[in-house]
N, C-alpha and C positions, 0 to 999 in steps of 0.2 A: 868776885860776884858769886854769892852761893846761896840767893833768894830760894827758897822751895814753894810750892804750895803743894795742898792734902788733894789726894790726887781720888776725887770723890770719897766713896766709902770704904775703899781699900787698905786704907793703911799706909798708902804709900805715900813717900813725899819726894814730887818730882819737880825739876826746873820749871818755869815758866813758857820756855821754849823748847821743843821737843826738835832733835837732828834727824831728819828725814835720811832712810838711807836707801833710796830708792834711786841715785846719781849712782853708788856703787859700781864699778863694773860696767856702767854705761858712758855717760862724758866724765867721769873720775877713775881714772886706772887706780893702782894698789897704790902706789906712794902717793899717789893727791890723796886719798881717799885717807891715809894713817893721816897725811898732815891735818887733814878737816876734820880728824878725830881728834887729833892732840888738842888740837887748838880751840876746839868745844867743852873739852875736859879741863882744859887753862883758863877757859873763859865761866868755869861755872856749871856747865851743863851736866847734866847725869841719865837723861834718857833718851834713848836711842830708839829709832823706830826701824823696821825691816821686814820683809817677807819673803816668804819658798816664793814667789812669781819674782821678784828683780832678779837680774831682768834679760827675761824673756825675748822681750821683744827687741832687744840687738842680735844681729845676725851671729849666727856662730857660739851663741846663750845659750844653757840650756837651762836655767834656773839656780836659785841659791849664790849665786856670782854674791851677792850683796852682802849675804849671813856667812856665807864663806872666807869674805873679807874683814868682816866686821871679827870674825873668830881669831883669823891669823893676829889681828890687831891686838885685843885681848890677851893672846899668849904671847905676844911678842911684848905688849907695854905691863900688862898685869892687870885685873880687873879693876878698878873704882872701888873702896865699900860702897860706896850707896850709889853703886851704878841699877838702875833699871834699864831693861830689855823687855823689848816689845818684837813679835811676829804675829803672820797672818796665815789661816790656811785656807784651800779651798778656790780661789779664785780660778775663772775659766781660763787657760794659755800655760799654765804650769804641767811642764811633761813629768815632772816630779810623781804627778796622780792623777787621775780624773781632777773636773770640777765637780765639787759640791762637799757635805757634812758627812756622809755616810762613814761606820767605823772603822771601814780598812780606809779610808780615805785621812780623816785625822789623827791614824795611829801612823801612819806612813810618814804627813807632813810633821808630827811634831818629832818624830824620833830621827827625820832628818832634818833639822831644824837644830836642834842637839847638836847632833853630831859635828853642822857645818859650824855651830858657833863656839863651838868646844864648850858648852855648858853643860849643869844636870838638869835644870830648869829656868825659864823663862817666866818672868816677873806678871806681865798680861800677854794674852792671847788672841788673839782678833778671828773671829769666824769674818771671813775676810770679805765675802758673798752672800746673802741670804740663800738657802736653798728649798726651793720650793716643790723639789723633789723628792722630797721625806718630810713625815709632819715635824713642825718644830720641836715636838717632845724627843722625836728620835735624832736630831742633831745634838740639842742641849744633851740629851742621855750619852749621847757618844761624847761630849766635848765635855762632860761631869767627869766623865772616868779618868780624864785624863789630870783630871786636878784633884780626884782622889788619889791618885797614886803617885801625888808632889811633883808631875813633870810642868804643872803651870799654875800658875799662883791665882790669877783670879780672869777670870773670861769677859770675854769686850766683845761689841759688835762692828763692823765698818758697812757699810750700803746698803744699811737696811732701810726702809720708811720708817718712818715714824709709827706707822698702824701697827707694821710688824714689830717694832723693837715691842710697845707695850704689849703686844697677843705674848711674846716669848717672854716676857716680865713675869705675864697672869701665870703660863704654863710653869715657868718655872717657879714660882711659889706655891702655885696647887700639887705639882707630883714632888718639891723640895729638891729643887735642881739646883747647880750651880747657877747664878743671875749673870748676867749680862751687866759688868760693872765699870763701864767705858764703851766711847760710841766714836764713832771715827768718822763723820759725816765730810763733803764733798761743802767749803764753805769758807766764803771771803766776802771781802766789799762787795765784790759782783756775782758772785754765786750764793744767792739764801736759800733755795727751795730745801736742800734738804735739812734743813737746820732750823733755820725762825720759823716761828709759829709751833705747830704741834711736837718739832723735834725738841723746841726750846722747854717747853711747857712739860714734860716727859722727864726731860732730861735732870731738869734744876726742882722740880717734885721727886722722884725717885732718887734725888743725888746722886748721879751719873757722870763721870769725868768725860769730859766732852776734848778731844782734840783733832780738831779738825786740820784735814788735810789740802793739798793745792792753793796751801792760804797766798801766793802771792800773784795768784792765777797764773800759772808756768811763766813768771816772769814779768805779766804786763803791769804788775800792782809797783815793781819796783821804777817806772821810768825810762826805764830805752827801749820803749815804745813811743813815735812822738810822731802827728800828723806831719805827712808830707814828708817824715824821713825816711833812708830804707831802711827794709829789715833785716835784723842782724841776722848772720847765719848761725844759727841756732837750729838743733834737733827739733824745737818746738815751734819755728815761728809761722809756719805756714797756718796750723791747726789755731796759733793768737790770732792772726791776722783775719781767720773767719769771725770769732767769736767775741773779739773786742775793739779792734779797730774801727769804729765808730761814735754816732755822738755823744750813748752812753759813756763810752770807755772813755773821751777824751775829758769829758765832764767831771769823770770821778777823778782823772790826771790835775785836774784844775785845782779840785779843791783839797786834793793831797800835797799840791806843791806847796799852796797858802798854809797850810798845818804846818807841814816842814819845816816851809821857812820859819815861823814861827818859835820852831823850838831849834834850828840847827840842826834838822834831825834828817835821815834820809827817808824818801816815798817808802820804801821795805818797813824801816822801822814804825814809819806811823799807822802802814797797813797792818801789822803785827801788834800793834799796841790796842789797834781799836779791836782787836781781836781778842787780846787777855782783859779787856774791861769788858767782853763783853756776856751778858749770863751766861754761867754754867760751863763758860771756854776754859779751863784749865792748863793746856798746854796744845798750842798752835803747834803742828810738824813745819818746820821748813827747813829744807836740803841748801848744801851749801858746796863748791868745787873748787873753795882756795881758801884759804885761813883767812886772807879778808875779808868774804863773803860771810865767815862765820862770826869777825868780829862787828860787820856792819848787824847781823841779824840781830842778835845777841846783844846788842847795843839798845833793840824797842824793850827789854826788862826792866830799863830803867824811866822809860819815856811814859810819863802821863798826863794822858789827854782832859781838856777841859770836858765837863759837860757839854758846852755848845760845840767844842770839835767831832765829841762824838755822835752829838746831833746830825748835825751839817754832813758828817760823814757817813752816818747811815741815810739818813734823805738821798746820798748823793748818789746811790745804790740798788735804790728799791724800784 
């Protein structure tokens, strides 16, 4: 399997599925972590996602665990040609820097970014935060330099609004800044705000590689989530069990099983697939913690949905 698409206006041509490596170092030690590399690299895939924040927020972390793993990985297997590498910078919990754009801020994050991943430069870049602490012209102005001097190929945005992506769109075409040419939005079956409507509309006008993240809502889009069963121990289930375990969530469970069934396919795969039909989606990030997990995900590249499935499953959403 070695489908690509044009990964918006960049140049790039990336998988369909993007390998989140945001597990790094968190519920994936170093040997799960190479195996869930090999086995995304055997299965096709060529882009990897990461940032200076993974992860943090495990006790005894202190940042970079994720790009530090993904580097040893790299010099131990050998690069990909047409691997693409993605990082973020800037986000608040990173003891790396401050949060925010400012330029000791993104000269910090990207030169140790380098370093942890053993590269010279990094394919896109994600201003990982908006920050509303500096006008947009002087983040872009700081986050230009760095792609002037070939340490980053082309600059992306993650949590931004919609209002804000296009104000840094206008700024950077009026001073001739580097653009914002990938968007990292927060978006699945059950989470649209920040994506449909004005992000979509933005996004697929400007031709903007859109790959959104927590596409399988930490876990409930896949199925071992099921009324009346318990919940598994998992790092994440307390914060699902608020935010989905209801009659939306069991509803979208319904009518992902009937797709499923449908095609033989798993709840992951069919959430994922309605995801690369969907405008301007490019490449879904989803993380994986066993070589199965990567060959079940990696499995919706193949899978396409009817128009009425995609229907029914965005209705089933909103």
């Amino acid at each position: 399997m070695s489908i690509r698409r044009e990964f918006g206006s960049t140049g790039l041509e990336v998988s369909p599925l993007c390998l989140g490596g945001n597990v790094f170092g968190w519920t994936c030690d170093e040997e799960a972590s190479f195996a869930v590399l090999d086995a995304y690299v055997e299965a096709g895939g060529n882009f990897i996602d990461t940032a200076t924040v993974y992860s943090t927020w495990v006790p005894g972390n202190v940042g970079g665990e994720s790009e530090a793993i993904i580097g040893r990985w790299l010099k131990s297997r050998g690069r990909p040609d047409d691997l693409v590498l993605a990082t973020k910078v800037g986000y608040p919990g990173d003891p790396h820097m401050r949060a925010g754009l400012d330029a000791e801020n993104v000269r910090a994050g990207i030169e140790g970014s380098l370093e942890r991943l053993g590269v010279d430069s990094v394919e896109v870049y994600y201003a990982h935060k908006d920050d509303e602490s500096i006008s947009l012209e002087e983040a872009l102005t700081n986050l230009d330099a760095l792609k002037q001097e070939g340490l980053i190929h082309h600059l992306a945005a993650s949590n931004y609004t919609p209002g804000r992506l296009a104000e840094a769109l206008a700024v950077s075409d009026d001073k001739g800044l580097a653009r914002f040419e990938a968007f990292q939005p927060h978006f699945n079956l059950l989470e649209r705000a920040e994506y449909q409507g004005d992000g979509e509309r933005i996004c697929v006008r400007e031709h903007i590689a859109v790959a959104p993240y927590f596409t399988l809502a930490r876990g409930f889009l896949t199925g071992k989530y099921r009324p009346d069963a318990e919940l598994p121990a998992t790092p994440r289930a307390g914060g699902i069990s608020q935010e989905y375990l209801n009659d939306r969530g069991w509803a979208m469970l319904a009518v992902l099983d009937e797709v499923a069934a449908a095609h033989d396919a798993t709840l992951a795969q069919v959430s994922l697939a309605w995801l690369m039909q969907y405008p301007g989606v490019v490449s879904p990030i989803a993380s994986a913690t066993s070589p199965d997990q990567v060959r079940d995900i990696m499995g919706a590249v193949d899978l396409v949905l009817t128009d009425d499935e995609f229907a029914r499953l965005d209705a089933a959403g909103r």
